[in-house]
C-alpha positions in Angstrom: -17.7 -30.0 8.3 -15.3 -32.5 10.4 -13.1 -30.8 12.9 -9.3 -31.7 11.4 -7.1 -32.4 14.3 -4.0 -30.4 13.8 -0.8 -31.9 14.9 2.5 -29.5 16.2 3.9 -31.8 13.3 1.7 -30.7 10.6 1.6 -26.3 11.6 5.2 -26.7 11.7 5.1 -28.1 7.9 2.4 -26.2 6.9 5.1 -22.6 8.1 8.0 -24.3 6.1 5.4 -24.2 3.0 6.4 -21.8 0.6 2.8 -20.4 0.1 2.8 -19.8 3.8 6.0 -17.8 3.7 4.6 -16.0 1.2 1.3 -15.6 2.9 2.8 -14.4 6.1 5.1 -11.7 4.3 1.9 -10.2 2.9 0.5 -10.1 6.1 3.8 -8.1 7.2 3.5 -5.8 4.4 -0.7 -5.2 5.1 0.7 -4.0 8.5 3.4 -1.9 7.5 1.1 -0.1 5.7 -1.2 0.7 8.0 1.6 1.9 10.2 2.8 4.3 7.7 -0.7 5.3 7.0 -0.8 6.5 10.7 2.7 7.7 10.5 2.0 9.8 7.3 -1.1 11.5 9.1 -3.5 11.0 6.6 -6.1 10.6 8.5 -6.2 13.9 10.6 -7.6 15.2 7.4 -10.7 13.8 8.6 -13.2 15.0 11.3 -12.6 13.8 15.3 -15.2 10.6 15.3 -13.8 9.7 11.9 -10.4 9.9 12.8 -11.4 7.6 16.0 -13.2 5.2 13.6 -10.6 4.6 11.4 -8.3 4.4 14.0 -10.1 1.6 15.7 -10.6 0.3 12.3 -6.5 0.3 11.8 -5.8 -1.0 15.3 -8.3 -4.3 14.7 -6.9 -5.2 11.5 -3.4 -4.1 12.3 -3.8 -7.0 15.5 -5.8 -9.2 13.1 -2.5 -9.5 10.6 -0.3 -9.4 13.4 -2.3 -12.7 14.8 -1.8 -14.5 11.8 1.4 -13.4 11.1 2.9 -14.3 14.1 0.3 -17.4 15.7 2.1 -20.2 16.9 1.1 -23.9 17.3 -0.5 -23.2 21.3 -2.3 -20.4 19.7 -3.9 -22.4 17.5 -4.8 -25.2 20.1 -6.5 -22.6 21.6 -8.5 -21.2 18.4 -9.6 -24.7 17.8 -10.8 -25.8 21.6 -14.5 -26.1 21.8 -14.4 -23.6 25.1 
């Protein structure tokens, strides 16, 4: 597949799209709850190395969401560079 060359011009019009918006608020809303997931305790129900893997589970995905929600246009330079 081509690599697209992304322009500051086009991310910034592709964030103003209203599917974006509404992408990005989901992504909010996926982390909020994991964080009240954690907050809530439910998972000291579980044994210690369970408890651990979901944690580590949480935390990646928690970062994942965060990445997207919040990725700027250098950020995505960076995710498209070759290096």
């Amino acid at each position: 597949m081509p690599k697209l060359n992304v322009t500051e011009e086009m991310f910034l019009s592709w964030l103003e799209d209203p599917v974006t918006e509404v992408i990005r608020e989901a992504l909010r809303r996926k982390r909020q709850e994991l964080k009240d997931r954690w907050e809530d305790g439910t998972v000291l129900e579980l044994s210690k190395d369970e408890q651990m893997l979901r944690n580590a589970a949480a935390i990646g995905q928690a970062q994942a969401y965060k990445f997207l929600q919040e990725m700027n246009f250098e950020q995505l330079k960076g995710e498209m560079s070759d290096d």
